[in-house]
C-alpha positions in Angstrom: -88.9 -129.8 70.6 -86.8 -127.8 72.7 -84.3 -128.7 74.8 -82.2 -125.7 76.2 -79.6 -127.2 78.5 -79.5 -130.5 77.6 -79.8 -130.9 73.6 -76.8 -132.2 73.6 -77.7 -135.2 75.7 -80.4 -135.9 73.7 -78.5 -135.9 69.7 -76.2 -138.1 71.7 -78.8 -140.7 72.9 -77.8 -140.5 76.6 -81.3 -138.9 77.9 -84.1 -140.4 76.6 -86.7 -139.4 78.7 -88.1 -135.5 79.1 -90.9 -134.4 81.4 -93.7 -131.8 80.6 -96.5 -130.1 82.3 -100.4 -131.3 81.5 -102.1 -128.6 81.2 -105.5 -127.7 80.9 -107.1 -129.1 77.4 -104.3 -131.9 77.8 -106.1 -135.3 76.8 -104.4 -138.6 75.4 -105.7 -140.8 72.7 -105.7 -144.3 73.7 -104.4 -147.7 72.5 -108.0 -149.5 73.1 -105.9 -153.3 73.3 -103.1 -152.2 75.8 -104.6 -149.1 77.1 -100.8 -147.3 75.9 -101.0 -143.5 75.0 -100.8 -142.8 71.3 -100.8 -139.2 71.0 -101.4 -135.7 73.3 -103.8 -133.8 72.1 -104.1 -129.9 73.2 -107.4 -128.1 72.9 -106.1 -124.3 72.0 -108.3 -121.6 73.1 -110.4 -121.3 70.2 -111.5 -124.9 71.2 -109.6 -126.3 67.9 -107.7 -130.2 68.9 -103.6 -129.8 67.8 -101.6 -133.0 68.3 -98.4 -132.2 70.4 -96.7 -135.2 70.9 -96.9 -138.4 68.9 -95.3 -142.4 69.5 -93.5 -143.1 66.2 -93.3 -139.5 64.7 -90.0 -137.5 64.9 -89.6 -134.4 66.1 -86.4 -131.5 65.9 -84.1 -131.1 68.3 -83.2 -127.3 69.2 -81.2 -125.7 71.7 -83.6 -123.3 72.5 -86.6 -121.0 71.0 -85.7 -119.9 67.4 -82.8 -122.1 66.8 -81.5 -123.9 64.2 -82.2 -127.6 64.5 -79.3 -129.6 65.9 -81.0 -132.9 65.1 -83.9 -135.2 65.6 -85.7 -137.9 67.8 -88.3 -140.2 67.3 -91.1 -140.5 70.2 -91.0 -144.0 71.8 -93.4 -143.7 74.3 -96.2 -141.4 76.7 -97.3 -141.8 80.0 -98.8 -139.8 82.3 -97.7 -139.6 86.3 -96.9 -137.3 89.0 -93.6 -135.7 88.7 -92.3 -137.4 91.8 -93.1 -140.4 90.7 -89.5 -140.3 88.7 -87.7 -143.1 89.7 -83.6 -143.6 90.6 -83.1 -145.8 87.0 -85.0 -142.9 85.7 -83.5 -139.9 86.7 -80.2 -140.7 84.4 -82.4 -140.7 81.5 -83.7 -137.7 82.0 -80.9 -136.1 82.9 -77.5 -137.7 82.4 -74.8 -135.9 84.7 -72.3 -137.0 86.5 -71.6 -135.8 90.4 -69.8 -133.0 91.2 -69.2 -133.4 95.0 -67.7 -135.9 96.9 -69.7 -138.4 98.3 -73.2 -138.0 96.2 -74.2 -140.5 93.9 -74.7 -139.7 90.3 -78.5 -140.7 90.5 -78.5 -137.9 94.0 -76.4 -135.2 91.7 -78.8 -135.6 89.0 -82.0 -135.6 90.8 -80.8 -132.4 93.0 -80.4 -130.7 89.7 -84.0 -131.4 88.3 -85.6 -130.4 91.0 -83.8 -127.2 91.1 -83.6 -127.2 87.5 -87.8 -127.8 87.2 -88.4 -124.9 89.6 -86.2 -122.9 87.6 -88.2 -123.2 84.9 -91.8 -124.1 86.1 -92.2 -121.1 89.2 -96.1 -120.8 89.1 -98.1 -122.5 91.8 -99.1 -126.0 91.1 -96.2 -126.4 88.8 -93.2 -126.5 91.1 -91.3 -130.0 92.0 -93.2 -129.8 95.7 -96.7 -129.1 94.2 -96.6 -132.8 92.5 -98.2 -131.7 89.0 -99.1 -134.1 86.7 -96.8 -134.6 83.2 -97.1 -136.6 80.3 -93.2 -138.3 80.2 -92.1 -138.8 76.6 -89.3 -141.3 75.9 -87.6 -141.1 72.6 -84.4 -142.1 70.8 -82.5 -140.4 68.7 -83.5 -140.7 65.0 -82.3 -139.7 61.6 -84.1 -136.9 59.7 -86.9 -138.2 57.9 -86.5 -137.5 54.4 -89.6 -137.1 52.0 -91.0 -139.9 49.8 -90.7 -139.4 46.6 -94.0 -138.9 45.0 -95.5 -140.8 41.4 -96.6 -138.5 39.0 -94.4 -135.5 40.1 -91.3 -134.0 38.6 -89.8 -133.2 35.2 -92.2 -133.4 32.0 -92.2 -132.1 28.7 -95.4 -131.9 26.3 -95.5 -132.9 22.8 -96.7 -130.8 20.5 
Protein backbone atom coordinates (compact mmCIF):
# COMPACT_ATOMS: atom_id res chain seq x y z
CA UNK A 1 0.00 0.00 0.00
CA UNK A 2 1.05 3.29 -0.38
CA UNK A 3 1.47 5.79 1.91
CA UNK A 4 3.25 9.00 0.51
CA UNK A 5 3.50 11.47 3.40
CA UNK A 6 2.98 9.48 6.18
CA UNK A 7 4.79 5.91 5.79
CA UNK A 8 6.69 6.70 8.44
CA UNK A 9 3.80 6.93 10.90
CA UNK A 10 2.63 3.81 9.80
CA UNK A 11 6.27 1.37 10.21
CA UNK A 12 6.20 3.21 13.54
CA UNK A 13 2.66 2.04 14.63
CA UNK A 14 1.47 5.57 15.50
CA UNK A 15 -1.35 5.72 12.58
CA UNK A 16 -3.30 2.88 12.37
CA UNK A 17 -6.07 3.84 10.55
CA UNK A 18 -6.13 5.04 6.54
CA UNK A 19 -9.12 6.09 4.56
CA UNK A 20 -9.98 5.24 0.85
CA UNK A 21 -12.43 6.03 -1.71
CA UNK A 22 -15.33 3.25 -2.74
CA UNK A 23 -15.60 3.29 -5.96
CA UNK A 24 -17.70 1.91 -8.42
CA UNK A 25 -17.44 -2.18 -8.49
CA UNK A 26 -16.40 -1.68 -4.66
CA UNK A 27 -18.37 -4.57 -2.67
CA UNK A 28 -17.40 -6.26 0.70
CA UNK A 29 -17.61 -9.85 1.58
CA UNK A 30 -19.31 -10.38 4.82
CA UNK A 31 -18.75 -12.09 8.14
CA UNK A 32 -22.53 -13.87 8.09
CA UNK A 33 -22.30 -14.24 12.40
CA UNK A 34 -21.13 -10.56 13.13
CA UNK A 35 -22.04 -8.94 9.93
CA UNK A 36 -17.86 -7.62 10.06
CA UNK A 37 -16.24 -7.01 6.51
CA UNK A 38 -13.77 -9.66 5.56
CA UNK A 39 -12.47 -8.51 2.40
CA UNK A 40 -13.00 -5.56 -0.63
CA UNK A 41 -13.49 -6.81 -3.61
CA UNK A 42 -13.09 -4.61 -6.91
CA UNK A 43 -14.75 -5.60 -10.14
CA UNK A 44 -12.06 -4.34 -12.89
CA UNK A 45 -13.41 -3.41 -16.12
CA UNK A 46 -13.25 -6.54 -17.87
CA UNK A 47 -15.87 -7.57 -15.13
CA UNK A 48 -13.00 -9.99 -13.41
CA UNK A 49 -13.42 -9.83 -9.03
CA UNK A 50 -9.60 -8.73 -7.50
CA UNK A 51 -9.41 -8.64 -3.75
CA UNK A 52 -7.92 -5.31 -2.58
CA UNK A 53 -7.94 -5.28 0.89
CA UNK A 54 -7.94 -8.23 3.27
CA UNK A 55 -8.44 -8.53 7.57
CA UNK A 56 -5.45 -10.73 8.59
CA UNK A 57 -3.34 -10.49 5.40
CA UNK A 58 -0.18 -8.12 5.28
CA UNK A 59 0.43 -5.83 2.94
CA UNK A 60 3.98 -3.49 2.01
CA UNK A 61 4.45 -0.36 3.11
CA UNK A 62 5.95 2.27 0.40
CA UNK A 63 6.54 5.71 0.35
CA UNK A 64 5.15 6.25 -2.74
CA UNK A 65 4.48 4.60 -6.42
CA UNK A 66 7.53 2.54 -7.44
CA UNK A 67 9.26 2.39 -4.21
CA UNK A 68 11.17 0.18 -2.42
CA UNK A 69 9.19 -1.35 0.47
CA UNK A 70 9.98 0.38 3.82
CA UNK A 71 8.02 -2.33 5.74
CA UNK A 72 4.77 -4.02 6.37
CA UNK A 73 1.25 -4.06 8.10
CA UNK A 74 -1.17 -6.41 8.78
CA UNK A 75 -5.03 -5.44 8.10
CA UNK A 76 -7.02 -5.46 11.37
CA UNK A 77 -10.19 -4.29 10.36
CA UNK A 78 -12.86 -2.68 7.33
CA UNK A 79 -15.66 -0.67 7.65
CA UNK A 80 -17.46 1.36 5.52
CA UNK A 81 -18.74 5.17 6.41
CA UNK A 82 -18.95 8.60 5.23
CA UNK A 83 -15.69 10.35 5.40
CA UNK A 84 -16.98 12.81 7.99
CA UNK A 85 -17.98 10.44 10.03
CA UNK A 86 -14.08 10.45 11.33
CA UNK A 87 -14.26 11.01 14.83
CA UNK A 88 -11.82 13.29 17.36
CA UNK A 89 -10.19 9.72 18.95
CA UNK A 90 -9.90 8.92 15.38
CA UNK A 91 -8.30 11.54 13.70
CA UNK A 92 -4.80 10.76 15.62
CA UNK A 93 -4.84 7.53 14.12
CA UNK A 94 -5.13 8.52 11.02
CA UNK A 95 -2.95 11.02 11.05
CA UNK A 96 -0.64 11.51 14.00
CA UNK A 97 0.76 15.23 14.20
CA UNK A 98 1.22 17.39 16.50
CA UNK A 99 -0.04 21.33 16.46
CA UNK A 100 1.82 23.87 14.96
CA UNK A 101 0.01 27.07 16.17
CA UNK A 102 -0.76 28.26 19.35
CA UNK A 103 -3.81 27.60 20.71
CA UNK A 104 -5.18 24.49 18.36
CA UNK A 105 -5.50 21.24 19.68
CA UNK A 106 -3.62 18.39 18.23
CA UNK A 107 -6.98 16.56 17.35
CA UNK A 108 -7.97 20.47 15.42
CA UNK A 109 -4.19 20.56 13.78
CA UNK A 110 -4.66 17.12 12.58
CA UNK A 111 -8.11 17.20 11.27
CA UNK A 112 -7.26 20.71 9.37
CA UNK A 113 -4.60 18.84 7.65
CA UNK A 114 -6.79 15.90 6.29
CA UNK A 115 -9.17 17.82 5.10
CA UNK A 116 -6.82 19.85 3.19
CA UNK A 117 -4.60 16.96 2.77
CA UNK A 118 -7.82 14.77 1.23
CA UNK A 119 -8.65 17.53 -1.26
CA UNK A 120 -5.24 17.58 -2.21
CA UNK A 121 -5.25 14.41 -3.29
CA UNK A 122 -9.00 13.53 -4.09
CA UNK A 123 -10.04 16.97 -6.40
CA UNK A 124 -12.78 15.30 -8.61
CA UNK A 125 -16.43 16.05 -7.74
CA UNK A 126 -17.96 13.61 -5.28
CA UNK A 127 -14.68 12.90 -3.85
CA UNK A 128 -13.65 16.04 -2.02
CA UNK A 129 -13.91 16.24 2.08
CA UNK A 130 -17.33 18.49 1.54
CA UNK A 131 -18.93 16.00 -1.02
CA UNK A 132 -19.15 13.29 1.93
CA UNK A 133 -18.05 10.16 -0.22
CA UNK A 134 -18.20 6.99 1.01
CA UNK A 135 -14.70 4.95 2.14
CA UNK A 136 -13.91 1.74 3.26
CA UNK A 137 -11.54 2.64 6.64
CA UNK A 138 -8.79 0.05 7.04
CA UNK A 139 -7.14 -0.33 10.47
CA UNK A 140 -3.97 -2.17 10.67
CA UNK A 141 -0.83 -2.57 12.81
CA UNK A 142 2.33 -2.86 11.95
CA UNK A 143 3.56 -6.45 11.26
CA UNK A 144 6.70 -8.34 10.43
CA UNK A 145 7.33 -9.58 6.94
CA UNK A 146 5.80 -12.82 6.40
CA UNK A 147 8.27 -15.21 5.47
CA UNK A 148 7.46 -18.31 3.30
CA UNK A 149 6.68 -21.81 4.73
CA UNK A 150 8.87 -24.07 3.94
CA UNK A 151 7.40 -26.64 1.65
CA UNK A 152 7.71 -30.96 2.09
CA UNK A 153 9.02 -32.52 -0.78
CA UNK A 154 10.98 -29.49 -2.18
CA UNK A 155 14.75 -28.82 -2.14
CA UNK A 156 18.02 -30.64 -2.57
CA UNK A 157 17.93 -34.31 -4.05
CA UNK A 158 20.11 -36.56 -5.61
CA UNK A 159 19.15 -39.82 -7.70
CA UNK A 160 20.75 -43.08 -7.41
CA UNK A 161 21.75 -44.71 -10.10
Amino acid sequence: MLFQHTWKYVISGQKTQNRRLVQEGDYAEVDEADQSILKVIRTADAGVPKPLYEVGKTYSVQPGLAKKTVGNIKLTGIRRERLQDLTEAEILKELPITSMEEGISDTQWALRTFMATWNIMNSEPGTRWEDNPEVWVLEFEPALKATPKKRSGFGKFSLKS
